[in-house]
Residue, then its C-alpha position, 0 to 999 in steps of 0.5 A: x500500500x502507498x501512501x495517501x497523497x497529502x495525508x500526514x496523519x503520521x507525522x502528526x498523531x505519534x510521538x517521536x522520541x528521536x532527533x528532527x531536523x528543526x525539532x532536536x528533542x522530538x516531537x510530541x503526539x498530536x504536534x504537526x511535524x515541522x518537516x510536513x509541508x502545507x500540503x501534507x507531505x514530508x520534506x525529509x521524504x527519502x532523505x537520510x535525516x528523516x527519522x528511522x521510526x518514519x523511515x520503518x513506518x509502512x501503511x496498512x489499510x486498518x492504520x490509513x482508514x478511507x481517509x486522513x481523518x481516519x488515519x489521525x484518529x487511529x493513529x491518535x488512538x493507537x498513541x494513547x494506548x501504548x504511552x506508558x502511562x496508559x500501561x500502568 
């Protein structure tokens, strides 16, 4: 499956722990990257300093949903369960 064109519901529902270009400490769930561009599309796209947790990130119909607004909730979803305060 590839990505829907201008979605960017994965650069901005997850956390990222890991260094950014632009953002040195990571960034936190619900925040939009600032590597996402206007329309929705990641600058570091194919570039070596894109994050290796992006890079790994493969799309998959249940996390894509029909559209971004699925995919944000999802993935909004799925940040929330797995923080590790929701694991205590």
């Amino acid at each position: 499956m590839n990505c829907r064109a201008g979605c960017g519901a994965c650069c901005i529902a997850p956390s990222i722990a890991s260094p950014i270009p632009g953002m040195p400490q990571g960034k936190p769930a619900g925040v939009r990257c600032v590597q996402l561009t206007e329309d929705n599309r990641c600058r570091l796209f194919g570039q070596r300093e894109r994050p290796a947790v992006c890079v790994r990130l493969r799309p998959e119909a249940e996390m894509c949903g029909q559209n971004a607004e699925q995919a944000l909730a999802w993935l909004s979803d799925l940040e929330r369960v797995t923080r590790p305060e929701a694991a205590s």
